[in-house]
N, C-alpha and C positions, 0 to 999 in steps of 0.2 A: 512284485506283480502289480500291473495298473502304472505304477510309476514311467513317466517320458525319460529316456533315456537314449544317447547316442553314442555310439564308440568308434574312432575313427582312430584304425591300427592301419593304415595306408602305408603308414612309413615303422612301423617295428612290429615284429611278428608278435602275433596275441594270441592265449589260449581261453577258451571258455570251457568248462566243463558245467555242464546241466544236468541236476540228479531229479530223478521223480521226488517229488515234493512227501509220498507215503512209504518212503523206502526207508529199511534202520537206518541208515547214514544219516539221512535229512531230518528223519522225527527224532535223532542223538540231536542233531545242531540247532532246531528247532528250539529243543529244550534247552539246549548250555544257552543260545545266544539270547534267547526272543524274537520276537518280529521287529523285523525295518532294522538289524543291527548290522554296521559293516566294522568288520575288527580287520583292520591293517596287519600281515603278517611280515615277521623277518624275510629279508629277500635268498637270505642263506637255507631256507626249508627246503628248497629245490634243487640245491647245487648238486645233490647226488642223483635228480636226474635230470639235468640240462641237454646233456645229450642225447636220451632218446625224447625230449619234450623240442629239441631242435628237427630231429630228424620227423617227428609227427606233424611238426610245420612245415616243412620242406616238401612233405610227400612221400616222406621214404621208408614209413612204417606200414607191413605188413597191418594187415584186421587182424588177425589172430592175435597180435602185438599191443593193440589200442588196448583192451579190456584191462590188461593186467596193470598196463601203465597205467591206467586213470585208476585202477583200486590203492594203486601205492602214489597219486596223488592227494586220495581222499585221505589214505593214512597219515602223511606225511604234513596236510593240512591238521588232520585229525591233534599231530602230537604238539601242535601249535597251537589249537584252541585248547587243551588240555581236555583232562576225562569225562566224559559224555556217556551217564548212561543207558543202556538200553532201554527205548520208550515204546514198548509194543501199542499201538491201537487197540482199543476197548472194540472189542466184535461186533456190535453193532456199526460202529461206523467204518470199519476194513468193510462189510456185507456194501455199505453207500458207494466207497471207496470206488470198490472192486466195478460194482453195477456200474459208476459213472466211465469208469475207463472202457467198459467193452459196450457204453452206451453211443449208437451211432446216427439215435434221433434227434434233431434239433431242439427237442424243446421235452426237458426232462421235467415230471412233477411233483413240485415240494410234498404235495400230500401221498406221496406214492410212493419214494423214498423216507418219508418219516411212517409211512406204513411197513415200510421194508424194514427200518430200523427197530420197531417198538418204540417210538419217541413220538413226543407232540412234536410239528414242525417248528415252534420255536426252541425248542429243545437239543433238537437235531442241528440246527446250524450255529447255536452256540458251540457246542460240544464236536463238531464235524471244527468248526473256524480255530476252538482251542486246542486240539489236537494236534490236527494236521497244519492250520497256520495258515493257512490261506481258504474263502468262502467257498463253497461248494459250486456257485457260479466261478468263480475263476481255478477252481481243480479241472473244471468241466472244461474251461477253456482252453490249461494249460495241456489236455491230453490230445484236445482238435489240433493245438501247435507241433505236439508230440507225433503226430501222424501226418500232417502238413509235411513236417521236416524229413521225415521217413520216405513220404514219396517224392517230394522235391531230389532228396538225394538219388533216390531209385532212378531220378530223368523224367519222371513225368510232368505233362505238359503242366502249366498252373492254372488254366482251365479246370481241366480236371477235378485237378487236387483240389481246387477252391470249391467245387459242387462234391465230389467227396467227403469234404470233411466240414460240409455245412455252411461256408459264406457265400453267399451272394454272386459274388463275381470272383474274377482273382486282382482287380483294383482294390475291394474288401479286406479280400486274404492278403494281400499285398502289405496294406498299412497294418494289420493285427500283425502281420511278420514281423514289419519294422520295429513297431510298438515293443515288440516282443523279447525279439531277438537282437534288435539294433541296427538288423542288416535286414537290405534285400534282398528277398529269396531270389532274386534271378542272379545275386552274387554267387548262391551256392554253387553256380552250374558253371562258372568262372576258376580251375582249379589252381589255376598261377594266383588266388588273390587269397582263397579260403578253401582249406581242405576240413570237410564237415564229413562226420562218420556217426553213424546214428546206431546205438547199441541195444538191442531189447532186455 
């Protein structure tokens, strides 16, 4: 997160899967990997599902069909990094967690949130950054993207979405997309280039 990044799959099909950063999955990987870690996997981890990860490219996988595929991707990843155990969030910081995600005002307050938690606010964003892995400014961030991409996919204008979910314009929302995701949201709405499905 933060990091400039661009991906240019023009010419061979790519898949991105994006998991919430406070989900078991992610606070397992969190913990096996660290932060900023990229571990290269065998290219044979997928071979048993090539074909429905072809067909989810294509267009030709039902939604009731997406979920399951991506849980036996995460698995399938999972027996590749090896065993990862279970990191539940300390309750105080799921309470931040939780408030940041169903927070839809722009501008959330450190002393408000280290209220919410029982922590001093220097306290809280250590312990929120070492947990979960990412600052509590960009958890914040990454759930405005998380609702951006929801309604982009839904069809709405980018207007909208961009006074929705708090930037400026959709030029603003525009670049945080790219920044973000790699791609332009007005890609999403192109389905011969990129089929995006967004899962709650």
């Amino acid at each position: 997160m933060g990091a400039k990044r661009r991906i240019d799959a023009t010419k061979i099909p790519f898949l991105s899967l994006n998991l919430d950063p406070d989900t078991p999955t992610a606070l397992a990987w969190h913990a096996l990997l660290g932060p900023g870690v990229i571990r290269p996997l065998a290219d044979a981890f997928v071979d048993p599902l090539a074909v429905p990860i072809r067909d989810l490219l294509a267009g030709r996988t039902a939604r009731s069909q997406v979920r399951p595929l991506a849980h036996a991707l995460t698995a399938a990843v999972a027996t590749q990094l090896g065993e990862a155990r279970p990191c539940p969030l300390d309750g105080r910081i799921r309470r931040v967690a939780d408030h940041l995600r169903d927070q839809s005002a722009p501008q959330v307050r450190l002393p408000e949130l280290a209220e919410l938690a029982g922590l001093s606010p220097s306290h809280l964003m250590h312990l929120f950054r070492d947990q979960i892995g990412l600052s509590m400014r960009n958890f914040l961030l990454w759930q405005k993207m998380r609702q951006a991409l929801r309604r982009i996919v839904m069809d709405e204008p980018l207007t909208y979405v961009a006074h929705q979910c708090g930037f400026a314009d959709s030029a603003h929302l525009t670049r945080t997309f790219q920044a973000f995701y790699a791609i332009q949201p007005s890609r999403l709405r192109d389905r011969n280039y990129v089929q995006a499905v967004y899962l709650e």
